[in-house]
Phi, psi and omega in degrees: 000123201247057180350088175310334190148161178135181179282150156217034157121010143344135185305143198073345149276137193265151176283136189222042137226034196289319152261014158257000158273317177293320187267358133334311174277190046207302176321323192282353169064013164238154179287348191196100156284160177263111159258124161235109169332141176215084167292011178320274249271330181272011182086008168074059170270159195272311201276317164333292159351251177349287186339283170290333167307323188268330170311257146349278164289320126325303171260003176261313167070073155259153181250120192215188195186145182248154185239131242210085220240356193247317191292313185266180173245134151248162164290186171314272185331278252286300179298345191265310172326316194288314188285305182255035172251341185270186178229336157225162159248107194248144189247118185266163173279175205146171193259108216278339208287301186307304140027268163354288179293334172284304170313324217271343198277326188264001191065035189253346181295319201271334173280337197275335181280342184290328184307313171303333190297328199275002173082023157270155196266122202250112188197180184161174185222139182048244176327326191265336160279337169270349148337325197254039172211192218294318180210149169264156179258062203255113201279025192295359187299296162324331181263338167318211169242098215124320160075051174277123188272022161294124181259120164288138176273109176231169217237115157298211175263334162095002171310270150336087209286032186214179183277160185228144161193108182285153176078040195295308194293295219276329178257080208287327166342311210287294190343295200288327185317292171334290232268328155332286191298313187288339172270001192242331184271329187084201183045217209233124148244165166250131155281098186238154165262183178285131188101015186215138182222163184250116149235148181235143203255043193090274181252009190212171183199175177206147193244130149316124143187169204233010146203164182302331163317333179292163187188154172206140182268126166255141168257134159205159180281092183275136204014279159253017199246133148266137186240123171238109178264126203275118181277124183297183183232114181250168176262339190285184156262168144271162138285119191276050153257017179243351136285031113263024189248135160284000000 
């Protein structure tokens, strides 16, 4: 379950993705399922926790926990315990690139894909939704020492055989950037905005939202032109080979 963006209940803030979160827990068929938190992409921040535990756990009624990949040291067992003992995996937002480098460095790419082979439920919002695809549309620039507002195309995990790019509304940048990479690169991206998320099932997939505003696009490039098509929202699944045909 792959997220564009939205709350999910910061002090001060209202939960704007509560139904794309019940079918997350839901997906896993338990009544108190295990969520484990992946606060990477945010600095291993503490009000995440907090967020997602109260969140998650009190209002979701998940048993949960975070794994603290920049602050603790764990062992292999530790991390393979933590990782394939859960039922769910939420991937928080956050500067995805280091994420990234970080998980291929700890052996953490290879426990979160073996974890979906085993039917744990693989999900997260802006970093944690572009992770689980072949490449991302990614603003990780901005967190650097330079401080770039340039958005970069970096290479997920590869679960998903296409490009992601979260915050399509909210982010005027993000459009025009997407559609760059896809005429100087080729290949499919899914576009979501915040409040709409791709959930995907084996072969299939279906698009998510959690308000009427939402909405999510796939791009790809025809002879020299990008073409961006607005994806209906069904109840049904699709196949997701019919996002990878032009």
């Amino acid at each position: 379950m792959a997220i564009g963006g939205g709350e999910i209940g910061r002090p001060g803030f209202p939960i704007e993705t509560r139904s794309i979160d019940k079918e997350i827990v839901g997906l896993t068929g338990k009544k108190k399922p295990k969520a484990l938190l992946f606060p990477t992409a945010s600095g291993d921040s503490q009000l995440y926790w907090d967020t997602f535990s109260k969140y998650y756990g009190k209002i979701l009624g998940c048993q949960t926990e975070a794994l603290y990949l920049l602050k603790e040291q764990y062992t292999r067992k530790q991390l393979r315990e933590k990782i394939l003992g859960s039922d769910i995996i939420y991937v928080g937002g956050g500067n995805t690139l280091r994420m990234l480098k970080l998980w291929r460095k700890l052996g953490v790419d290879k426990l979160l894909i073996q974890a979906g082979q085993n039917g744990t439920v693989l999900s997260g919002l802006s970093a944690g939704a572009i992770c689980w695809f072949k490449h991302g549309n990614s603003d990780s620039m901005k967190f650097g020492p330079t401080r770039s507002s340039k958005l970069i195309r970096i290479r997920g995990l590869g679960l998903i055989n296409l490009m992601a790019c979260p915050h399509y509304d909210v982010e005027k940048s993000r459009r025009p950037s997407l559609k760059r990479m896809i005429k100087k690169r080729g290949g499919i991206a899914i576009a979501l905005t915040n409040c709409c998320a791709i959930e995907v099932i084996d072969n299939e997939y279906r698009i998510l939202t959690s308000s009427k505003e939402a909405r999510a696009y796939r791009l790809y490039r025809n002879n020299n032109t990008v073409v961006e098509e607005e994806l209906t929202q069904e109840s049904g699944f699709r196949p997701l080979s019919d996002l990878l045909l032009k």
